[in-house]
Every structure is written in C-alpha cells, then in structure tokens.
C-alpha positions, 0 to 999 in steps of 0.5 A, spaced: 662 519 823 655 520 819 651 523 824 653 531 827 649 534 833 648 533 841 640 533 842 638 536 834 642 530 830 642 530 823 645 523 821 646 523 812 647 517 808 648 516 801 654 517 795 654 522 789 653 517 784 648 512 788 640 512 787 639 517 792 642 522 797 638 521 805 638 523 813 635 522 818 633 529 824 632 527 831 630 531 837 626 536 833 621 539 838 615 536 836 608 542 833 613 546 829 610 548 822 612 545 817 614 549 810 616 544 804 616 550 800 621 554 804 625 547 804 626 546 796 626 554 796 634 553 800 636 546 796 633 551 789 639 556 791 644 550 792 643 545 787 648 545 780 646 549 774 643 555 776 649 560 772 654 559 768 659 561 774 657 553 776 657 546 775 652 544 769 651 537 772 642 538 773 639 536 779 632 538 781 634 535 787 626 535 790 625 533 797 621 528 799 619 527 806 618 520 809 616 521 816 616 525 822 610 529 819 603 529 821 598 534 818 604 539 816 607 539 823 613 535 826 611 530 830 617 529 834 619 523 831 625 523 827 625 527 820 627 522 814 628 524 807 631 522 801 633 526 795 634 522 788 640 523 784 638 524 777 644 526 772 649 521 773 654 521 768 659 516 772 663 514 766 666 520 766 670 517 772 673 511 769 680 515 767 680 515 775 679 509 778 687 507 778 689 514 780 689 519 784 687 526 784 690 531 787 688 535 793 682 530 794 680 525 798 681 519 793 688 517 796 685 519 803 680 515 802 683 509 800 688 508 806 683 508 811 678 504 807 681 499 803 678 501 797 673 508 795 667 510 789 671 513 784 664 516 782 664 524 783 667 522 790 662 517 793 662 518 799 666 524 799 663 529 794 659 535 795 652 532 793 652 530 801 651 538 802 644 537 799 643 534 806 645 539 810 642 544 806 634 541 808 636 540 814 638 547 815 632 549 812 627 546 817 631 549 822 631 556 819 624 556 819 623 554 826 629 559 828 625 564 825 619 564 829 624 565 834 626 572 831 633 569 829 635 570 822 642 567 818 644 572 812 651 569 808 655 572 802 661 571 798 666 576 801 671 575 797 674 570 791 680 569 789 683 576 791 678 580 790 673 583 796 668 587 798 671 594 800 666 595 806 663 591 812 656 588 812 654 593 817 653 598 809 650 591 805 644 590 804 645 582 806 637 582 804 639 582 797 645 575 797 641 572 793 639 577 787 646 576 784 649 569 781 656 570 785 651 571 792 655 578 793 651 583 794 656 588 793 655 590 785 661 593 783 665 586 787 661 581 785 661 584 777 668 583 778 668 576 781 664 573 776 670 576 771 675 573 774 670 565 775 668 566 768 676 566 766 679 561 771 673 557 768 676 557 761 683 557 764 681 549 766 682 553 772 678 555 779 678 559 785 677 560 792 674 565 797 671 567 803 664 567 806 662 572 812 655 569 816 652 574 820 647 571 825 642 576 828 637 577 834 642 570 838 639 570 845 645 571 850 648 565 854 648 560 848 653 555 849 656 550 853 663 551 856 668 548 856 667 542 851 661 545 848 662 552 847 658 556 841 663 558 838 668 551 837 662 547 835 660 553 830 668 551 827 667 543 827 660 545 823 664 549 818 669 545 817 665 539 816 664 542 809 667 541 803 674 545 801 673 549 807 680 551 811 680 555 816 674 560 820 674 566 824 670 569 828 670 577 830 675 580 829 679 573 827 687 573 826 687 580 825 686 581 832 693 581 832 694 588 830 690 591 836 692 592 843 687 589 848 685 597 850 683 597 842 681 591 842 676 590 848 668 590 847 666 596 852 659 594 855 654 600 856 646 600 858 641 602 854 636 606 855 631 600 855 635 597 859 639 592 855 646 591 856 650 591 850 657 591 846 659 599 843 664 595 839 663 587 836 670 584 836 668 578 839 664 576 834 658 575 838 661 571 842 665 571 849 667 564 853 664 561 848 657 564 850 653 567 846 652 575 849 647 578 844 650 582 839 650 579 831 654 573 831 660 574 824 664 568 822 668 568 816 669 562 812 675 559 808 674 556 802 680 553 798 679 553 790 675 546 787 680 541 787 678 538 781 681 542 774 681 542 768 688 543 767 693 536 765 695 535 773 702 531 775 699 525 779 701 517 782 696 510 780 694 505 787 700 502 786 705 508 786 706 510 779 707 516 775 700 519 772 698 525 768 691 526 769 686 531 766 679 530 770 672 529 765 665 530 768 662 537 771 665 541 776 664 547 780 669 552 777 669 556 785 664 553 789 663 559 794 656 561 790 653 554 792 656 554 799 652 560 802 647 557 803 650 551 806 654 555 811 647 558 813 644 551 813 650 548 818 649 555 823 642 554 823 643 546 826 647 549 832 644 554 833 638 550 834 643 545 837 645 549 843 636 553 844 635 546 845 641 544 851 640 550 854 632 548 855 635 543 858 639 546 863 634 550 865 631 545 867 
C-alpha cells in the first residue's frame, strides 16, 4: 500500500538506494501559492548529517518539481516530484544480503515478497520519510494561510524528559537546538546521553509531542474516519514508531471521570471552549477547537553497531555486526516528519468536510 489519504492523496515510490526517491499529490486545491523555498527549508530540517547526534550518510536532498505547477501556483492537477538520491554506499550492505537483521523488517520483508533490497532497507528504509516530509510542507504552506500551525518536539529520549508541559515551551524555538527539544537543560542532557549511546554502538528512543493549533471544530468523520484514528494510522506508518496517544493518553488511567471530563464554558466573545484539554483536541473523533496534543513513540534505531545474535535465509545461526551509516536516535530527524503527516490529515479531512457541506 504506497498511496495514503481520502481526497488529498499522496502516493511514494522509490528505495533507499535506487536513483531517486518520488510521489505523486492529488486532490490539492488548485490556486495555492506555491513556495519552493519553504519546501526544501522542511526536507533541510530532515535530511542526514546536519550534527553529530545523526547519520553522516550526506544527502542534499533538492527537490525537484515535475508538474502540477503553473506560474508558481498549483493547478489542481497532481503534484509530482523526484528527490535524486546522492551518497550511496551500498557495498556496505553486502554482509547483509543472507542474513537477518534484528528488529527489522528484512525478515519480514522476505516472507510476503520472496525476495528484498538488502541496500539500506530498499524499500523499507526511512529515506522514503523524505517524501512525506515535501508533501507535508506544501500542505503546511496552505494550512497556514489557514491560520493552522504544526509545532513538533522531541519530549524525551531514552529516559530522559522535559519537566514541564508545552504550554511553559517556547515551541517557536525547536528548531534552534540539534536534539529539537526546546527545553535547554533537557535537550543538553539528551545530547549526552545520544552522543554516548552512539559510541557504545548503541541507540536510543523517545518521544515526540505535536500540538496543532487554531484546528476548526467539527473535523473528522466518525465512525471509520474519525480525526483522531486517521492521525494514529498516519504515525504509525512511520518509521520505528510504536505507539500514539492523544491528551491525556494512557495516564488517563489514573484520573476519575469527575477529574478527567473537559468542562465547557462560554467565552466573553461568545466562543465555546474547554477549561481543561484532556481530550487532546478531539472528542468522537471530531475536532472541538482547542490544540490538537498527540504524542509519538519511537523505539530505538534497529540497526546498531553492537555484534548482534541473528539467523541467515536459510535458518542458520549468524553473528552480524551492521556497516553503513545510521542514526543513532532518529527523534531529531523525526520532528519534522510527524508535523509533515499531520499536516496531510488535517488537510485531508478541510477537504472531506468541504464536501459534506456540500
């Protein structure tokens, strides 16, 4: 399943080590502003070897748009885009063609295909986020002119976490640190704790909170549809992501529902709105106005440097140690992908609600 989306639909193609990366976006509302420069700005905040806390793999990743764009506004015809991929080095996959890495999708893979791209992953590999990332940033630029904004950070890695809620973070400020936490004392600490697993041969995994803000009400479209499982489906579509919770999440547990419930009062304006968010923005899987908090879970980056216990294709006992270049924690890489595959929700769902209305 290469394509994702009702009426905005992005479909990828392409592996980690082939020529290029690409996708296809439908359903884009024709007459939007296009900003290139916007675009590469997301893929820049992706891609590899921006610091030491990621992979050294170098990949400019410069977009090039192919059509669904006349005189710098989309034309309601689908969006096409490649990404060449640059620094290949897939000998340093050859150890792996025989064998199994642990905890990826290699054996996987295998199974349901009959054969896989033991190259980075193929098809399989995070490079396909790259995609998403573009996509995400066009519809980004559209939802801001819709007042809607997508402000992702790295929470915690490992077990170490940012002491207060979003609501005392300057979220503005992500981008100013290498860890995207902008709590200084934490992400320092983060850092430390990435830097040493990366010369352990080790890795490390965390959590990402999204807040989405100035979300209409009444987004969502229950029962299949609704905002908040479509959100989960998008996340959990990434890369090394295990689990996602919204508001309150599985703490919830510990509250009573006279302790948990969202209170509605009236503003002065008019406005009706929640004294509480533990809902996380949504209620029936409909959008009721307030931030939108989601928090994603990512498990440490599979591939190590470590001597790793594994089997071959044929069910024999291997030692692996894994060549080539990877992320030691792949939560600073990860920001802006979780804001990009919001933002195609959200997107999404403006757009089927257009056409109830209809």
């Amino acid at each position: 399943m290469n394509t994702f989306g009702h009426i905005l639909r992005l479909t990828t193609f392409g592996e980690s080590h082939g020529a290029a990366i690409g996708a296809v976006l439908d359903g884009l509302p024709a007459g939007l502003e296009m900003d290139a420069g916007f675009v590469q700005q997301y893929l820049d905040r992706r891609k590899p070897g921006q610091s030491q806390l990621t992979t050294a793999r170098k990949e400019e990743d410069k977009l090039q748009f192919l059509s669904g764009i006349f005189e710098n506004r989309s034309t309601g015809a689908p969006l096409a885009f490649l990404i060449p991929n640059a620094d290949q080095r897939s000998g340093d996959y050859d150890t792996l063609r025989d064998v199994f890495r642990p905890s990826h999708a290699d054996f996987t893979y295998t199974r349901k295909y009959g054969l896989r791209d033991h190259r980075g992953g193929g098809r399989s590999s995070a490079r396909e986020t790259a995609l998403r990332v573009a996509a995400g940033a066009v519809v980004m630029h559209w939802l801001a002119g819709e007042g809607i904004v997508f402000r992702a950070y790295v929470k915690q890695v490992y077990c170490i976490a940012v002491p207060v809620p979003y609501t005392e973070l300057d979220l503005d400020t992500v981008y100013n640190s290498d860890v995207r936490c902008p709590h200084v004392h934490t992400a320092a600490l983060m850092e430390q704790a990435i830097l040493q697993a990366k010369e352990d041969g080790d890795s490390l995994g965390g959590i990402i909170e999204l807040v989405i803000s100035n979300v209409p009400a009444g987004l969502g479209s229950p029962v299949y549809a609704k905002l908040h499982a479509d959100l989960g489906a998008a996340m959990l579509s990434v890369n090394a992501v295990k689990g996602v919770a919204f508001g309150a999440g599985f703490d919830a547990v510990h509250y009573k529902g006279s302790e948990l419930n969202d209170a509605f009062y009236t503003t002065e304006s008019g406005s009706i709105r929640t004294r509480s968010n533990h809902s996380g923005g949504i209620q029936g899987g409909i959008s009721n106005g307030e931030d939108i908090v989601l928090r994603v879970a990512f498990k440490p980056t599979a591939t190590i440097a470590q001597k790793q216990q594994t089997v071959d294709k044929d069910g024999n006992a291997a030692e692996l140690r894994a060549a080539g270049r990877h992320d030691p924690c792949v939560l600073p890489r990860a920001v802006p992908v979780v804001e990009a595959m919001a933002a195609l929700v959200i997107g999404d769902h403006l757009l089927l609600n257009r056409t109830v209305k209809k």
